[in-house]
C-alpha positions as CSV (number, residue, x, y, z in Angstrom):
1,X,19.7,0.9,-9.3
2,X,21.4,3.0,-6.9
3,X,19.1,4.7,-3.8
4,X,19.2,8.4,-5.2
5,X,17.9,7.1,-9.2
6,X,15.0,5.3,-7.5
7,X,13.7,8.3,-5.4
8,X,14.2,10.3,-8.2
9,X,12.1,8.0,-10.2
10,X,10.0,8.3,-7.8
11,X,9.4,11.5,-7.7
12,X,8.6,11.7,-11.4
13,X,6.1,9.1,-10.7
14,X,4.7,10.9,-7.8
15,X,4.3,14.4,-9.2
16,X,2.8,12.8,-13.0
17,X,0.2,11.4,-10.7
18,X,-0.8,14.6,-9.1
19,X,-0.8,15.9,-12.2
20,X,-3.5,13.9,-13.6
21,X,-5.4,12.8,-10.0
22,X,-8.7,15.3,-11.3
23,X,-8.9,13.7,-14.5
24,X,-8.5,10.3,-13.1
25,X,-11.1,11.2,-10.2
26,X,-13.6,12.3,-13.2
27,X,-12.5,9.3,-15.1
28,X,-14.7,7.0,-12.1
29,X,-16.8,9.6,-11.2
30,X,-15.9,10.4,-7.8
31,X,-15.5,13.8,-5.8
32,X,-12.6,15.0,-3.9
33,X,-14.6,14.3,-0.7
34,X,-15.1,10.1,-1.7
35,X,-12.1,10.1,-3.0
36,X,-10.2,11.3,0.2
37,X,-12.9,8.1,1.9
38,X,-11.4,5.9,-0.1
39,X,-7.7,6.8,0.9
40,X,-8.6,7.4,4.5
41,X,-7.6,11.1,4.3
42,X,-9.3,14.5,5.1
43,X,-10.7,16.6,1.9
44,X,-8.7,18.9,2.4
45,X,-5.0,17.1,2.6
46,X,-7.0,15.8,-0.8
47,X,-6.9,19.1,-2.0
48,X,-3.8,20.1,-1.1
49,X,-2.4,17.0,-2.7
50,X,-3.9,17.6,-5.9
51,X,-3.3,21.0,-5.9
52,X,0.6,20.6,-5.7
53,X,1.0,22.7,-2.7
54,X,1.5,20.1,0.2
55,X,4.9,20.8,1.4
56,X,5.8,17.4,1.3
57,X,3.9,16.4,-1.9
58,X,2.6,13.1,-2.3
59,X,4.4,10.2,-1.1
60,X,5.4,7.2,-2.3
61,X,3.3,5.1,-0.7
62,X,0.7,7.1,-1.2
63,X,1.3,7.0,-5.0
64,X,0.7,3.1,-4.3
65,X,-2.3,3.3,-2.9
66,X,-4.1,5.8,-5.4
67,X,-2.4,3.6,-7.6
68,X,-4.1,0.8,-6.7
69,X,-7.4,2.1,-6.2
70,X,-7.6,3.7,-10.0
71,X,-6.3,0.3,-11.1
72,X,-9.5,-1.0,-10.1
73,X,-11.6,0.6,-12.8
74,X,-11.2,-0.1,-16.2
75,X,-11.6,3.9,-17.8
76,X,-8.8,5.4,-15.0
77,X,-7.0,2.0,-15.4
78,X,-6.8,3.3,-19.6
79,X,-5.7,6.7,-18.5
80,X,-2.9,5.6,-16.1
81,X,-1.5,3.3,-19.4
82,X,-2.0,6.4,-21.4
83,X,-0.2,9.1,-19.2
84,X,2.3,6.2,-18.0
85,X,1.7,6.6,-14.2
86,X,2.6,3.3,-13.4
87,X,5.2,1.0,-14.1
88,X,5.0,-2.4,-12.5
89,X,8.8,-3.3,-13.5
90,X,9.6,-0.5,-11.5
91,X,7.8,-1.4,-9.0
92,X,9.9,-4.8,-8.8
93,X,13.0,-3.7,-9.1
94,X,12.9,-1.8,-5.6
95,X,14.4,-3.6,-3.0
């Protein structure tokens, strides 16, 4: 897999993951504000992240992280199967 596919993979990732952050927040019942805690971020680069407007979006390894926290609770942990945020054979093949 070539440099240019995986960062475009990436990106998919990345943006489906902003995309559903609200309902995945909901999904373990945490605010913006705990949520941002958790990630070691201000509430308001939480906002802007989940509001799309960031300039630089969402990163990749900040994907990972929120990842990793949702993947900790079993109802976002459903959600993140069902919207197909995550794929861990991805994940592997990066170098």
């Amino acid at each position: 897999m070539n440099t240019d596919h995986i960062k475009e993979i990436q990106q998919e990732y990345t943006e489906k993951l902003v995309k559903y952050m609200p309902e995945l927040r909901q999904a373990i019942g945490v605010n913006q504000y705990a949520f941002a805690r958790k990630l070691g971020i201000s509430r308001s680069t939480m906002v802007y992240l989940e509001s799309g407007s960031r300039k630089k979006g969402l990163t990749f390894h900040m994907y990972l992280a929120v990842i990793m926290i949702f993947m900790q609770y079993e109802d976002s942990r459903k959600l993140i199967e069902k919207y197909q945020l995550f794929d861990k054979e991805f994940i592997i093949q990066i170098d």
